[in-house]
C-alpha positions in Angstrom: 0.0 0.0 0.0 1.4 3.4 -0.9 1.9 6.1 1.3 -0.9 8.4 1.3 0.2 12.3 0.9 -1.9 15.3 2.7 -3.9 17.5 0.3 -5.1 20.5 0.2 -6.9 23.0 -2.6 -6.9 26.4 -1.6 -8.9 29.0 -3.3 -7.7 32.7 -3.8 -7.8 36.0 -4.4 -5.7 38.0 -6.1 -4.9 42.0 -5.8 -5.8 42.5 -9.4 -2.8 42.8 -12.5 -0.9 40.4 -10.2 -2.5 37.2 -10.8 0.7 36.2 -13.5 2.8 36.8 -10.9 1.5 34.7 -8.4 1.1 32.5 -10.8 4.8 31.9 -11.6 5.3 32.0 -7.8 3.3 29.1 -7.0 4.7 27.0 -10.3 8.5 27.4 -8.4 6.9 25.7 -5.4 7.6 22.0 -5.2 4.4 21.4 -3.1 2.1 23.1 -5.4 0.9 20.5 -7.9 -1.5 22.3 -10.0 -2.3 25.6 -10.1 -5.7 27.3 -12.3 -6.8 30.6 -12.7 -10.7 30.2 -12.6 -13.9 32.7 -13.1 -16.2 33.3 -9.9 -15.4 34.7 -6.5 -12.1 33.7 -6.6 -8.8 34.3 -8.9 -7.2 31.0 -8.8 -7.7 27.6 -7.2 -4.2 25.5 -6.3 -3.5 22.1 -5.8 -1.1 20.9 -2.7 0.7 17.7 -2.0 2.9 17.4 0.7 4.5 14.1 2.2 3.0 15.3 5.8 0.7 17.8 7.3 3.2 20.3 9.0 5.0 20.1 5.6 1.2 20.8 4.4 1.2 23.8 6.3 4.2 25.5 5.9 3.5 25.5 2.0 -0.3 26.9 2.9 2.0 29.4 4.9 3.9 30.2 2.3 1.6 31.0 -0.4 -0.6 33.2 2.4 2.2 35.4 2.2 2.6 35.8 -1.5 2.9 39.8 -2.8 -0.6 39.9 -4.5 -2.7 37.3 -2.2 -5.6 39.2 -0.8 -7.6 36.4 0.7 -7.5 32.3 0.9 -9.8 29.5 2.0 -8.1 26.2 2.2 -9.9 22.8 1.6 -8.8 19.9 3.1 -10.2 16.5 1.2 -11.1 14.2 3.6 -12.8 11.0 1.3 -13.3 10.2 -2.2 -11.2 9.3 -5.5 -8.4 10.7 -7.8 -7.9 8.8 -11.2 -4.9 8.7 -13.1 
């Protein structure tokens, strides 16, 4: 059985004109798997894998402190499926 990783998606907004920015911010982070800009309250949503939860939260830190991040809600899957 494979080690399961913690997950998080965290949803955000962006101070407007910086959302390229964060964007190449969050692509050099190793924990940040996937990152989309979407339409609807918020800017982007990202994608977190880390191999533990304090690991977790330091990269949920991290990106809280980003130059352009206004505001974040973090999700934190607790059951269901990923496919390959």
């Amino acid at each position: 059985m494979a080690q399961q990783t913690a997950k998080a998606f965290v949803l955000v907004n962006i101070e407007i004109g910086l959302e390229r920015d964060v964007i190449k911010s969050l692509e050099a982070m190793p924990e940040v798997k996937e990152a989309f800009r979407i339409y609807g309250v918020y800017d982007v949503i990202i994608k977190i894998e880390s191999e533990d939860i304090d690991s977790l939260n330091r990269a949920i830190s991290s990106i809280r402190k980003l130059r352009g991040i206004n505001n974040t809600m973090t999700l934190l899957p607790m059951e269901g499926f990923e496919k390959q």
